[in-house]
C-alpha atoms as a printed R data frame, in Angstrom:
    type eleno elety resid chain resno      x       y       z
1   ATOM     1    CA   UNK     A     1 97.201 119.028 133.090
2   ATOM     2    CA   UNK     A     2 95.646 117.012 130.266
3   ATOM     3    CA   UNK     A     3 94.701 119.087 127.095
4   ATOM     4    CA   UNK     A     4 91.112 119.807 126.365
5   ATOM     5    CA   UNK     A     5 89.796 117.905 123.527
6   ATOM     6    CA   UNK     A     6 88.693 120.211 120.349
7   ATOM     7    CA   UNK     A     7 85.189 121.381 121.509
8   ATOM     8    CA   UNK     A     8 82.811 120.137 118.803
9   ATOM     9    CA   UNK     A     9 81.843 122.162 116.390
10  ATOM    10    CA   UNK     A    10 78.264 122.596 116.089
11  ATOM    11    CA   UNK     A    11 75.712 123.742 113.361
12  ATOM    12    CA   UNK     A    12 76.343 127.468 112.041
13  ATOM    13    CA   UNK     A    13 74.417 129.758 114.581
14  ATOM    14    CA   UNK     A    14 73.152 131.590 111.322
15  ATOM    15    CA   UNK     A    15 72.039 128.890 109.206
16  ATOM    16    CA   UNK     A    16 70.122 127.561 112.401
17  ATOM    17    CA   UNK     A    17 68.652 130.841 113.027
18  ATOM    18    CA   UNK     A    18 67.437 130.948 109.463
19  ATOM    19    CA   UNK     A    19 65.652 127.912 109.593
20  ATOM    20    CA   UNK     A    20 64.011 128.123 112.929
21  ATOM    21    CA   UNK     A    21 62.341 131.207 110.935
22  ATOM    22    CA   UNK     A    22 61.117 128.682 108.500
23  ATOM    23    CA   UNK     A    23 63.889 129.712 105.887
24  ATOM    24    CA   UNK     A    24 66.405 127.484 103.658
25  ATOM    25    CA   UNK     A    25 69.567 128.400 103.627
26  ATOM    26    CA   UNK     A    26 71.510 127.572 100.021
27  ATOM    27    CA   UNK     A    27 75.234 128.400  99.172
28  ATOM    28    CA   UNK     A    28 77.521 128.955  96.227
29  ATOM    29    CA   UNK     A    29 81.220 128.047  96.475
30  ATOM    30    CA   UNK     A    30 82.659 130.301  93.923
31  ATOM    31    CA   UNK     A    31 85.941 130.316  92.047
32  ATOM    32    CA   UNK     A    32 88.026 133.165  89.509
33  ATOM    33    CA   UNK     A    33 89.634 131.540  86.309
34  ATOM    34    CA   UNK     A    34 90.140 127.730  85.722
35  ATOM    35    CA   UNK     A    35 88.467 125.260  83.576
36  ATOM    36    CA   UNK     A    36 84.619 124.673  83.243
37  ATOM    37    CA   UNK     A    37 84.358 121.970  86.055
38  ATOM    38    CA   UNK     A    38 84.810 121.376  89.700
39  ATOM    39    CA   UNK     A    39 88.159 120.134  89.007
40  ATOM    40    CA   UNK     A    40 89.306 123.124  86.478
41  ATOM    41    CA   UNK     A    41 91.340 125.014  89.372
42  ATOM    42    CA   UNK     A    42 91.081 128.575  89.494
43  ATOM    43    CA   UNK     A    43 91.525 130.826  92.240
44  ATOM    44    CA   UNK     A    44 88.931 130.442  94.978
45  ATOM    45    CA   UNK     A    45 86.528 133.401  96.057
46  ATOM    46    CA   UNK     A    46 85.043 131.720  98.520
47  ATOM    47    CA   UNK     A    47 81.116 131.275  99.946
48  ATOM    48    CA   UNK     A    48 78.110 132.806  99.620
49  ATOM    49    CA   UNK     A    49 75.442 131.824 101.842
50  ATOM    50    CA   UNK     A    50 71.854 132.640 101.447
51  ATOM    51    CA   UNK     A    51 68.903 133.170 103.109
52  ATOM    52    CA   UNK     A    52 65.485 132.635 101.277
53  ATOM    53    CA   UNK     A    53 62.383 134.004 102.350
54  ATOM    54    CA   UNK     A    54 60.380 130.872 101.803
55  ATOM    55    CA   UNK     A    55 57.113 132.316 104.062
56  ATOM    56    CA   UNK     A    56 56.871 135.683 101.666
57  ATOM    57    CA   UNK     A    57 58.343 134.080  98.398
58  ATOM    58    CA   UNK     A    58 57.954 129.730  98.575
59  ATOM    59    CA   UNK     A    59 57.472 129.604  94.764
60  ATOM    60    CA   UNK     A    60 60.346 131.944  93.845
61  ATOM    61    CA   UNK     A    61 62.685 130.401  96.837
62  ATOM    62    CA   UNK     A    62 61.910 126.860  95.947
63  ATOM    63    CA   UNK     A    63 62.289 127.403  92.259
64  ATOM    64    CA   UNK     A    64 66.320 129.011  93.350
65  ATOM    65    CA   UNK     A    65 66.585 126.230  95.986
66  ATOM    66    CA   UNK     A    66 66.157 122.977  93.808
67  ATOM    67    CA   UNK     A    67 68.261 124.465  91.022
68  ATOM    68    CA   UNK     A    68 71.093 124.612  93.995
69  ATOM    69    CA   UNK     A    69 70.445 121.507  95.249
70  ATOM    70    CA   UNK     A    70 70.339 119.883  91.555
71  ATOM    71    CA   UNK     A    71 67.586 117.758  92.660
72  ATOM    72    CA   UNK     A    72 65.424 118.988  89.374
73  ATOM    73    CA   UNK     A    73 65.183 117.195  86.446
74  ATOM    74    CA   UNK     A    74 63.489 117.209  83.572
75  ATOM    75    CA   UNK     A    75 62.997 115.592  79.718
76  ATOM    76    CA   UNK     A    76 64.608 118.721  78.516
77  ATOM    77    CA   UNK     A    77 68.125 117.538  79.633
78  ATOM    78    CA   UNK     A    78 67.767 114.606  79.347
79  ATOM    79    CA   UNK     A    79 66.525 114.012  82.932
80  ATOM    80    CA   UNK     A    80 69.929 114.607  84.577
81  ATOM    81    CA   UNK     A    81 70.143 116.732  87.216
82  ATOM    82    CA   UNK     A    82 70.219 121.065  86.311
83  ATOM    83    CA   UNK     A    83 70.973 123.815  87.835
84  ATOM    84    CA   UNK     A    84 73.662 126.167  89.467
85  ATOM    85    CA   UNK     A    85 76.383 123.989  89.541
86  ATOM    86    CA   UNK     A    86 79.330 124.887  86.668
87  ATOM    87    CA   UNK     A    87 77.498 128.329  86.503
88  ATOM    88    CA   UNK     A    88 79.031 131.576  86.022
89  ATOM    89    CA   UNK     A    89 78.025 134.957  87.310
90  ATOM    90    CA   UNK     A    90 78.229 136.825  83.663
91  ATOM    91    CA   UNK     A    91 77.374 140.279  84.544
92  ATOM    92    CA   UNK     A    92 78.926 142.822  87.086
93  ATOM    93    CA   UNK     A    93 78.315 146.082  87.657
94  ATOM    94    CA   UNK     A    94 80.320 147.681  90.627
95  ATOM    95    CA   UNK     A    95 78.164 149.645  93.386
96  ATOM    96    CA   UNK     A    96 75.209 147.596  91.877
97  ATOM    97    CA   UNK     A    97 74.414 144.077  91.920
98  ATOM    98    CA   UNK     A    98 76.284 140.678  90.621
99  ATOM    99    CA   UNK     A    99 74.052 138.385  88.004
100 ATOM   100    CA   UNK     A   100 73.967 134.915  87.317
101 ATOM   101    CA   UNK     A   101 72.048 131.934  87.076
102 ATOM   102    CA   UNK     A   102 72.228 131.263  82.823
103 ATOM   103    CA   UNK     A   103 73.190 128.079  83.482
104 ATOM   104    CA   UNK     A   104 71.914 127.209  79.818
105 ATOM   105    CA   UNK     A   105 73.515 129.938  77.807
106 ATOM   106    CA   UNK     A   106 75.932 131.482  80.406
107 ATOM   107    CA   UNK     A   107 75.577 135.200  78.796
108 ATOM   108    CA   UNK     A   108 72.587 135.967  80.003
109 ATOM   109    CA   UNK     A   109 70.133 134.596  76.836
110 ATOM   110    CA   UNK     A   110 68.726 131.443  79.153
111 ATOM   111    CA   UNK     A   111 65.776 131.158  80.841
112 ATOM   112    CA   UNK     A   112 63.901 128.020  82.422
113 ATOM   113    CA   UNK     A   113 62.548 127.758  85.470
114 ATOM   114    CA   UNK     A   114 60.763 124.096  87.722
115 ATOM   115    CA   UNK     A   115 57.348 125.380  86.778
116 ATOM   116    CA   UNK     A   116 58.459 125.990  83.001
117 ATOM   117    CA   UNK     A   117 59.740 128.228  80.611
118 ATOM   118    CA   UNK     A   118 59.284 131.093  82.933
119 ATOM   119    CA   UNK     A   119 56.843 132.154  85.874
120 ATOM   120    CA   UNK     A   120 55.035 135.097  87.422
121 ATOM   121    CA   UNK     A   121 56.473 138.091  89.556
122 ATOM   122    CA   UNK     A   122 55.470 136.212  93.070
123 ATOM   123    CA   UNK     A   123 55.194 139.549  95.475
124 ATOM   124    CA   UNK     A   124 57.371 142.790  95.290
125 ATOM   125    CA   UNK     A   125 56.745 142.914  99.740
126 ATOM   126    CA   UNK     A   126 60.734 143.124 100.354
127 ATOM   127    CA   UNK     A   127 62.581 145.939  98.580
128 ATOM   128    CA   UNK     A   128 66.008 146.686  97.713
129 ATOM   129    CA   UNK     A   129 67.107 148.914 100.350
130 ATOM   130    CA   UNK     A   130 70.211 147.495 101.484
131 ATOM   131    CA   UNK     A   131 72.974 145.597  99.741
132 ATOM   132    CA   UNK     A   132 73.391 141.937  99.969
133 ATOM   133    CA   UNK     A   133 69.765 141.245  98.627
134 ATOM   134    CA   UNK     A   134 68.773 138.276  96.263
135 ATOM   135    CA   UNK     A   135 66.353 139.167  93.979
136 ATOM   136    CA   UNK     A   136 65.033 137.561  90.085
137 ATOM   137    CA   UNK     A   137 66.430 139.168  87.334
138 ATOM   138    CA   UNK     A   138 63.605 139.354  84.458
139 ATOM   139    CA   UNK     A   139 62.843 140.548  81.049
140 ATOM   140    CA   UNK     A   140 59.997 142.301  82.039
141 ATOM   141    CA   UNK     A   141 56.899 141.491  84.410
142 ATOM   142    CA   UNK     A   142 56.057 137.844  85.270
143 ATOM   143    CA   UNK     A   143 59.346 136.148  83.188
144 ATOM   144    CA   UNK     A   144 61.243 135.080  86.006
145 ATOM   145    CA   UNK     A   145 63.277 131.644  84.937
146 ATOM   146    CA   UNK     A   146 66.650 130.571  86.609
147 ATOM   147    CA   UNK     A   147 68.793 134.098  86.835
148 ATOM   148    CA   UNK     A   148 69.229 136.419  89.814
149 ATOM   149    CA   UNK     A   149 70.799 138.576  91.180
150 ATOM   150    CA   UNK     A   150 72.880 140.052  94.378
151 ATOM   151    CA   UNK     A   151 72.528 143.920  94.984
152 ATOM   152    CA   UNK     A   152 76.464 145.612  96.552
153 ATOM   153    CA   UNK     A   153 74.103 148.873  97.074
154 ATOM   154    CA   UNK     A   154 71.168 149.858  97.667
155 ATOM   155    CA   UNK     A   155 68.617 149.983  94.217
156 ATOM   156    CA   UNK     A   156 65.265 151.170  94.813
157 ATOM   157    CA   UNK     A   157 64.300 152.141  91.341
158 ATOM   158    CA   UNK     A   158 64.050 148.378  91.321
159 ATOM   159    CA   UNK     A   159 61.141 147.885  93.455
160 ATOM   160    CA   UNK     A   160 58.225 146.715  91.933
161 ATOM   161    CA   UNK     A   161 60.329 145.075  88.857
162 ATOM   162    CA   UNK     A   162 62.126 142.406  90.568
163 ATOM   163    CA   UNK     A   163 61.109 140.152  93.172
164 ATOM   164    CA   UNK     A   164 63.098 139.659  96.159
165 ATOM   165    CA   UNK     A   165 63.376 136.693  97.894
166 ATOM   166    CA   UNK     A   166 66.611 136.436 100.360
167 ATOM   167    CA   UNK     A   167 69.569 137.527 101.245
168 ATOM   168    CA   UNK     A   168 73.143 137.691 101.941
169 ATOM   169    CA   UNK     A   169 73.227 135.354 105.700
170 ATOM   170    CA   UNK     A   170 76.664 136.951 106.914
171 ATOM   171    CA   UNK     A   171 80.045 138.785 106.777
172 ATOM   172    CA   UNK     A   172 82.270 136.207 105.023
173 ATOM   173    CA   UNK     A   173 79.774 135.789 102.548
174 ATOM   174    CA   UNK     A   174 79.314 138.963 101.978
175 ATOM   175    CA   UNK     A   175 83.044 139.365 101.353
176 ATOM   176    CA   UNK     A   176 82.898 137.348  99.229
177 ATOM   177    CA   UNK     A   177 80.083 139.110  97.117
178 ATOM   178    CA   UNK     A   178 82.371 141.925  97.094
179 ATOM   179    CA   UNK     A   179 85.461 139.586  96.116
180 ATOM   180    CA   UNK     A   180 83.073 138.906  93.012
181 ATOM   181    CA   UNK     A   181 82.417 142.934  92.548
182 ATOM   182    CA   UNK     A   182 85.840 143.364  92.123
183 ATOM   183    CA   UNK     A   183 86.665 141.573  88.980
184 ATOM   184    CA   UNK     A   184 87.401 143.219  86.288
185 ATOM   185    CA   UNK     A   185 85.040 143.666  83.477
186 ATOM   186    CA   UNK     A   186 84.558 144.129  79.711
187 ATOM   187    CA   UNK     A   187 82.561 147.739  80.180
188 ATOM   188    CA   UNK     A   188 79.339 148.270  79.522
189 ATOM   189    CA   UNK     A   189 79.833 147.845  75.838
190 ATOM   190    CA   UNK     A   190 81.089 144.340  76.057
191 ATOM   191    CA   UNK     A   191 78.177 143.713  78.743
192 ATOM   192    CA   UNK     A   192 79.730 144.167  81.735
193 ATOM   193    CA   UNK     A   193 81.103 140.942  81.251
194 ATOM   194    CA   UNK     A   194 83.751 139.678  83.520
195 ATOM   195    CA   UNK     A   195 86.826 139.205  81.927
196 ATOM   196    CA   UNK     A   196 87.971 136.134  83.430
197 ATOM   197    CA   UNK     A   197 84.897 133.572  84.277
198 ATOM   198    CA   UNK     A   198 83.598 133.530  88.267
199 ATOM   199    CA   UNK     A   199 82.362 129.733  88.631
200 ATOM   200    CA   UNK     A   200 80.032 128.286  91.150
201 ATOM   201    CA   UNK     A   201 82.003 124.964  91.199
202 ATOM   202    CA   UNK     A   202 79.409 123.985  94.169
203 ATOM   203    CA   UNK     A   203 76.111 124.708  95.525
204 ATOM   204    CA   UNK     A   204 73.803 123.171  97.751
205 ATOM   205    CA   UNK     A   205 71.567 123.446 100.894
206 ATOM   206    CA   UNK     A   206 72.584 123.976 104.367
C-alpha cells in the first residue's frame, strides 16, 4: 500500500488551551555559554513556555509580554526595539526560583518597565504554592520594572510581596527550568550568580 502522508501538525494543544482562556502564551529559547548574541553558540537548554494570567494580572502580563515580543520602544533607547531578547537569567538559587529580566544591567541593578521607571504591585490573588510560577521580582512594594522570576519550589513566605502572573505551560518547559536550576553558581557571596551566562537568544509570543 501507498504510505500515509505526514499528518499535519497542528497548533500546540496547550498554547490553544491557554488562549481560549483568554491567556498569551510567551516563550524563551534559552542557551548555556556562547557569545552575547543569537549567533554566539553555546549549548542549548531549550524552551520555556509561559502562560500569563492576562484576566487577573493584564497590566503586569502585558508589561512581560511586549518586552518578549520586542514590540516596545521608547526615546530611552533610542526607539529600537527592548526587551528579553540577549537577556540572561543572573540569579539562581536551587530549590527556589530562577531570575532574570535585567536586560539593561544584566546583574540585577535594572529596572524599566512600558508604563515607566517602575509600576505598582497589580494583585497578590495567585500565590506561590507550586513550582513553575512566574512572578515580578521587586525592591519592595509597587517597584515592579522588567525582572521576574520562575519558582523550582514552592515559596509562600512570598505571598503578598510579589505578584504572580503565569506560569510554567508544560513538561518540556519545565525541564528546561530545571536544566537552568542546575547550573552552577558563584554562592551566595558572589550573588548566586551563574558561572557561565544562561541566554535567552529568543523570545516571542505563541
Amino acid at each position: 500500500s501507498d504510505p500515509a502522508a505526514p499528518t499535519p501538525q497542528g497548533p500546540d494543544p496547550a498554547v490553544a488551551e491557554a488562549i481560549d482562556k483568554g491567556n498569551a502564551v510567551v516563550f524563551f529559547d534559552v542557551v548555556l555559554g556562547g557569545g552575547d548574541d543569537d549567533k554566539g553558540g553555546g549549548n542549548p537548554l531549550g524552551r520555556i513556555k509561559m502562560e500569563m494570567y492576562a484576566k487577573d494580572c493584564p497590566k503586569t502580563c502585558e508589561n512581560f509580554r511586549q518586552f518578549c515580543t520586542g514590540e516596545f520602544t521608547s526615546s530611552q533607547f533610542n526607539m529600537q526595539p527592548t526587551g528579553y531578547k540577549g537577556s540572561t537569567f543572573h540569579r539562581i538559587i536551587k530549590d527556589f526560583m530562577i531570575q532574570g529580566g535585567d536586560f539593561l544591567n544584566h546583574d540585577g541593578t535594572g529596572k524599566v518597565s512600558i508604563y515607566g521607571p517602575s509600576f505598582a504591585d497589580e494583585n497578590f490573588l495567585h500565590k506561590h504554592d507550586r513550582p513553575g510560577l512566574l512572578s515580578m521580582a521587586n525592591s519592595g512594594p509597587n517597584t515592579n520594572g522588567c525582572q521576574f522570576f520562575l519558582t523550582t519550589a514552592k515559596a509562600g513566605w512570598l505571598d503578598g510581596k510579589h505578584v504572580v502572573f503565569g506560569r510554567v505551560l508544560d513538561a518540556d518547559s519545565m525541564l528546561t527550568v530545571r536544566r537552568v536550576e542546575a547550573v552552577p553558581v558563584s554562592g551566595s557571596g558572589g550573588g548566586n550568580r551563574p558561572r557561565m551566562p544562561v541566554r535567552v537568544v529568543q523570545c516571542g509570543e505563541l
